[in-house]
N, C-alpha and C positions, 0 to 999 in steps of 0.2 A: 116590591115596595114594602112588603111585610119584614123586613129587616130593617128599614127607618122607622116603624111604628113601634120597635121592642129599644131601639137602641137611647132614646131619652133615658128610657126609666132606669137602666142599665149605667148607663152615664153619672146618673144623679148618684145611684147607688156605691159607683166607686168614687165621687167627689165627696160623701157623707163619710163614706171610709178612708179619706186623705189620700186618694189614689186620682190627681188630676192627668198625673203624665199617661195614666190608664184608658183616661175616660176621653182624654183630647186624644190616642190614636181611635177609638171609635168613631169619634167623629170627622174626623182624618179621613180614615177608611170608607163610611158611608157616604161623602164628599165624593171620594174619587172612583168609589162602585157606582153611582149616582148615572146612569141611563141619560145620555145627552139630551135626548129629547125631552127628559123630564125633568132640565135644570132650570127651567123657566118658571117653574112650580115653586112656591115660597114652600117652606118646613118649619114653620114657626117654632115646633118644639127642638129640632134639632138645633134650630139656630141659636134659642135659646140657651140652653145647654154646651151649646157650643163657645159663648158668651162668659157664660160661668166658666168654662175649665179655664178659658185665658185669663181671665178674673181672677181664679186661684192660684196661678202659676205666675199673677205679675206682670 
């Protein structure tokens, strides 16, 4: 789970650099690394962020 706790800030960082299509495969990737038994768990900050890159791409 220590890989969804670094990948917001990660995220934000390449959306502040104009890199959405960057920051949406992170959170792509972390989606679908995402431990089944732990999809039942909200990730507020992923969601987040995951919010914004669709946001910046439209």
């Amino acid at each position: 789970m220590a890989a969804y706790s670094v990948a917001p800030q990660a995220e934000q960082r390449l959306l502040a650099a104009g890199r959405p299509e960057d920051a949406l495969r992170i959170v792509q990737n972390c989606l679908a690394r995402q431990d089944v038994r732990d999809r039942w768990f909200d990730m507020p900050d992923l969601d987040e962020v995951h919010f914004d890159c669709l946001e910046a791409l439209g």
